[in-house]
N, C-alpha and C positions, 0 to 999 in steps of 0.2 A: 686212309689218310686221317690225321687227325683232327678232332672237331676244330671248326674255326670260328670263335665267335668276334663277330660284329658289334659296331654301334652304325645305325645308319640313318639319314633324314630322307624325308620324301620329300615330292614337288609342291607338297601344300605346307612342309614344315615338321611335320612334325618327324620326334629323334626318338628310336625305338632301340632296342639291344636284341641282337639274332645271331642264329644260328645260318651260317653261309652255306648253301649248298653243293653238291659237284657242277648244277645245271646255272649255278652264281643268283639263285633264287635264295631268296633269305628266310625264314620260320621265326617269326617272330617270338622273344622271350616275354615273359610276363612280370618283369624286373631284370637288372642288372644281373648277370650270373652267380653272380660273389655275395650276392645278395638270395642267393637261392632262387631266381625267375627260371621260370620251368616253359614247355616250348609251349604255343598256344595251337589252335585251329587258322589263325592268320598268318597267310605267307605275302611277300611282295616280289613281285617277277624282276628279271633282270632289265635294265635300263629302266626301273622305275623308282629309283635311288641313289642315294649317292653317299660312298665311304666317308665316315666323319673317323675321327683319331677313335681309338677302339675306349678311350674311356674317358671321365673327364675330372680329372686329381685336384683335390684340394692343393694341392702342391707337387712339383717333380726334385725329389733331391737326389743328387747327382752328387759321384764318385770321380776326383782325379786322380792320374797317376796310379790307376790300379793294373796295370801293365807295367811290366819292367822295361819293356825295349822303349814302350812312349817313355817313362820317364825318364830313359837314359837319351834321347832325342830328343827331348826336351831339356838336358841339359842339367837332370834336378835328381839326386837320389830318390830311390825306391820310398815312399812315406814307412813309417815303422804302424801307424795306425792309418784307418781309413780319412782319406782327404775330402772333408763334403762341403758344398755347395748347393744353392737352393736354385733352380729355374722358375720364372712365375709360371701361372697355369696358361697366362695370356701368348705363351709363348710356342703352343700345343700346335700343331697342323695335318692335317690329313695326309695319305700318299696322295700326289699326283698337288698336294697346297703347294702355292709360289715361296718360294725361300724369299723375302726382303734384302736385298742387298742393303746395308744402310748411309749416308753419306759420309758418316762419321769415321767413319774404316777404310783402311783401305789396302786390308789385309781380313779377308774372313776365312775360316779354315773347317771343312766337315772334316765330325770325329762319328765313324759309326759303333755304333755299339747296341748291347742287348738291353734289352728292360725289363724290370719286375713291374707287375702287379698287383698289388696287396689286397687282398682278400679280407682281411679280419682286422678289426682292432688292432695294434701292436704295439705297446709298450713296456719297454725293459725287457723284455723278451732275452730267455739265452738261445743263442744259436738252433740248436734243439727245435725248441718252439716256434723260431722265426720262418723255419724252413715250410713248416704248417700253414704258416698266412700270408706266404707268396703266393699267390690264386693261380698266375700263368704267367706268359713270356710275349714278348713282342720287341719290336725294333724301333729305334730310334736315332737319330743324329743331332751329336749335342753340336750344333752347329757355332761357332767361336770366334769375336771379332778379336783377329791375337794381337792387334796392335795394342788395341785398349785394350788388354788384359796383361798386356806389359807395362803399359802406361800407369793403369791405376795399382792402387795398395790393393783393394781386394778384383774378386770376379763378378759381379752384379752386372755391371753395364754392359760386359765382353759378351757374358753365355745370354742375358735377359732378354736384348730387343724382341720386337714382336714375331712370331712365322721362326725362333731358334729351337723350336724343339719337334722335328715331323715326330709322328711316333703312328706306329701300323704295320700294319693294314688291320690287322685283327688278333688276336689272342690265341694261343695254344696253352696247354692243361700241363703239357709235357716236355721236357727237350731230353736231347741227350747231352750228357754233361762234356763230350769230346766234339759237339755242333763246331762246325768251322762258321766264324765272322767274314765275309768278306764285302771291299768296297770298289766300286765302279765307277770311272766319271766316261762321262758322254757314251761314245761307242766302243771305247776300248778294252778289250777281251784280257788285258791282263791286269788283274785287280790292286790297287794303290796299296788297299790294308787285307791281312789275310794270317787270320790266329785260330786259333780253339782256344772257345771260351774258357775250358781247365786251364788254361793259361793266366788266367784274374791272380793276381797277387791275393784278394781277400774275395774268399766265395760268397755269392748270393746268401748266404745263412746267417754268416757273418759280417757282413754287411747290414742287412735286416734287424740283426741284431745291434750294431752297433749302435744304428741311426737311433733304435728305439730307446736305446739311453738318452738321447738327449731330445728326443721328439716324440711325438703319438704318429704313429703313420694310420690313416685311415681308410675305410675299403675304396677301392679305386682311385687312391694311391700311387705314384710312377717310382723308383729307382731306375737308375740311370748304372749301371754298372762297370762305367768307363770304357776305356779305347784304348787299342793296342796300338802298335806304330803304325806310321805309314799316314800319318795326318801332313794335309796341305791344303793349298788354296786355291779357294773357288770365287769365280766370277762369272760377271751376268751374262747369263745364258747358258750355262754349264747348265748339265744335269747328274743327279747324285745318286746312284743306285747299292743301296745296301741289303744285303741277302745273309742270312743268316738259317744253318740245313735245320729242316725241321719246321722253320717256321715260313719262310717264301721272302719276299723283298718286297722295299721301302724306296720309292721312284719320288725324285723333288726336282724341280728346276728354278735358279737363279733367277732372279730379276729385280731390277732397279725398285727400290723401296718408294711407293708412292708417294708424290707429294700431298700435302695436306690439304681438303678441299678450305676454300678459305668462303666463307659467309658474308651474305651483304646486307646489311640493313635496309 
């Protein structure tokens, strides 16, 4: 099996980066991996923990329409270049974090998809080089209230609320480039969306590269590499299962976005 690295917090607080075990024990790294942290003499036993999103980006910038069948179900030619958008980092959530339903919508839609992680520096990069400082691979759902994303001129408010980006469980080094995507709601066995990733209109490289034109992407870094078809809508209570071979699956569940505590003088 492939190594799977972690980020995880304990019961006192504090957030470590590890190495996952088969027995689901963790071996503590000595820095972020992508930063060169090597394993330590400290391990933490199972149930003494708990999975945080495997990294924590300066930013998550995200690809639409990098599938042809989405964007012909959506109704929109194929882009001729890569279509980006930014998620804030506030947007990040662990497997098994509650999805925020918001009141604002009343149309929110999972799109599952794969994730880069960036490793190095990257800017202006060609292709070539970009492929270098994708560090590893992980899952994510760009979660999408599509009314407001119809509504408004741009994407900000649709992909942004808080709890729209799960991304997890943990990081692999490697995939295969023919991994099959697939998406799960509640219990049902036959999956909504279901591609291989060589299917991307614009590959992980080029992508990396793109972005680095117009951004610096920094180590622990997200890209977002789009969603093939098969997107629809989720509501409270639903639960969101995205599995992607190679890597394991990304478990969320629905729920009504809290109300704001309100303060008293």
């Amino acid at each position: 099996m492939a190594k799977r690295y972690v980020r995880v917090q304990t019961a006192k607080g504090q957030i470590y980066y590890g190495l996952l075990e088969l027995n689901r024990s963790v071996t503590l790294l000595d820095a972020p991996p992508w930063l060169q942290g090597q394993p330590t003499d400290s391990e933490l036993k199972p149930d003494t923990y708990q999975i945080l999103a495997p990294c924590a980006p300066s930013k998550v910038v995200a690809v639409g329409k990098n599938y042809a069948d989405h964007a012909n179900e959506m109704g929109t030619d194929v882009p001729t270049e890569p279509l980006l958008f930014l998620k804030p980092s506030t947007a990040v959530i662990p497997i098994d974090g509650p999805i925020w339903y918001p009141a604002e919508s009343q149309r929110v839609d999972y799109e599952g998809e794969l994730a880069l992680v960036i490793g190095e520096r990257c800017i202006d990069c060609t292709p070539q080089q970009a492929q270098t400082k994708i560090w590893g691979y992980t899952i994510a759902n760009d979660v999408t209230a599509r009314d407001l994303q119809k509504r408004d001129s741009q994407w900000t408010r649709a992909k942004g609320f808080d709890t729209f980006c799960p991304l997890g469980p943990w990081i692999v080094r490697e995939l295969s480039p023919g991994a099959r995507l697939q998406t799960f709601l509640n219990d049902d066995r036959e999956p909504v969306q279901s591609a291989q990733i060589d299917e991307m209109v614009f590959g992980p490289d080029r992508l990396v590269s793109y972005i680095s034109q117009v951004m610096t992407l920094l180590p622990g870094d997200v890209v977002l590499t789009g969603t093939p078809s098969g997107v629809g809508p989720i509501q409270v209570g639903d639960r969101i299962r995205i599995e992607i071979e190679g890597i394991g699956y990304l478990e969320n569940t629905v729920v009504a976005r809290p109300l704001p505590e309100v303060s008293h003088p």
